[in-house]
C-alpha positions, 0 to 999 in steps of 0.5 A, spaced: 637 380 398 635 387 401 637 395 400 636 399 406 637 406 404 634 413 409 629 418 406 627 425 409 620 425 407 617 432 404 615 434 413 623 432 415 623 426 418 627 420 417 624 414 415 627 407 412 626 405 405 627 398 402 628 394 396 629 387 394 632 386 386 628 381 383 635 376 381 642 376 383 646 371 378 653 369 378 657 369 371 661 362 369 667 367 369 665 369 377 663 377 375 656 378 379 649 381 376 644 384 380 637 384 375 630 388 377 625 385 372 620 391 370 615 392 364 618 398 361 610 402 361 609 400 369 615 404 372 614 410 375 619 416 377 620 413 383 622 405 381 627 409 377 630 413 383 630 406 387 633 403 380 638 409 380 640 407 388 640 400 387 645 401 381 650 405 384 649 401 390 651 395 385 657 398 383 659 400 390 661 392 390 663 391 383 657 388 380 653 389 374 645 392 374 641 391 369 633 394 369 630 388 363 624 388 360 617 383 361 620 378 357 618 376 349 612 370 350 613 366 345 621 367 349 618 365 356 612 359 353 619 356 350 623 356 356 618 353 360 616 348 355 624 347 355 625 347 363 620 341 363 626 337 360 631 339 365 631 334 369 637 328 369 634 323 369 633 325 361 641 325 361 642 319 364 636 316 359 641 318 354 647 316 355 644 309 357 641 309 350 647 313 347 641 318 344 645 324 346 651 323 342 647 321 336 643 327 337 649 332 337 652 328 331 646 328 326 644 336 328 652 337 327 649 339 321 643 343 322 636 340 320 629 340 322 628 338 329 624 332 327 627 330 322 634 329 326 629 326 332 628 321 326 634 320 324 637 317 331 630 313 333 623 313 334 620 320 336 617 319 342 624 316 345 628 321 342 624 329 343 625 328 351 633 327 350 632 332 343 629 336 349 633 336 354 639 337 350 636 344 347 635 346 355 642 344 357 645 349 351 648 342 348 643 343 341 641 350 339 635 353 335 631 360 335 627 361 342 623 367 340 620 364 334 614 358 336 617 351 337 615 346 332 618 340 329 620 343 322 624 348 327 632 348 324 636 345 331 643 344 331 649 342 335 653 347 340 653 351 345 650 358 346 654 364 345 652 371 347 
């Protein structure tokens, strides 16, 4: 989407001025959140004043606006090494070899990531479904330290 606003330049004349907002997302519960996406050290006076407009245009229909930071690193490689597994064909893989349930009941009590994996079949079979079950929220485990097999996983679904 994108905001046009007027503007009177420094000599008097009107001039349009625009701006798209890096994301819109629809909560689960129907609330609605505009984000702009911007490295705190590159904004400039006048990111600000759009990001100041863009708020109060949000309000106007009753959305919320956030300005985030540039993403952590480790944060962003894991979600992007999670975001491989999303596909449903690793669900209907595990619910053809009831790996997805047993993998919830063996990480009901937290434990290392392969450790667990072991516990419910031969590891190259299982990290896949392991994988895709981190991504869907159905087994959790710190995203902003590196992953790695010795990682604590256990199942349930995020909370904020």
């Amino acid at each position: 989407m994108w905001l046009f606003w007027p503007e009177t330049t420094v000599s008097g004349r009107r001039r349009w001025r625009s701006h798209a907002p890096d994301f819109f997302a629809r909560r689960a519960e129907g609330s609605a959140l505009l984000l702009d996406c911007r490295p705190a050290g590159l904004v400039k006076p006048r990111d600000r004043a759009v990001f100041e407009l863009t708020a109060r245009a949000a309000a106007l229909v009753g959305w919320d606006y956030e300005v985030v930071d540039a993403p952590d690193e480790v944060l962003l490689a894991n979600v992007r090494w999670l975001a491989g597994y999303r596909h449903p064909r690793f669900a209907v893989e595990a619910a053809r070899q009831g790996r997805g349930p047993a993998l919830r009941t063996v990480f009901s009590t937290p434990r290392p990531l392969l450790e667990g994996v072991e516990w419910v079949g031969e590891p190259i079979a299982v990290l896949p479904v392991a994988y895709h079950l981190l991504w869907r929220g159905q087994l959790r485990c710190k995203l902003n330290v590196p992953m790695s097999m010795e990682m604590p996983v256990h199942a349930g679904r995020w909370s904020r």
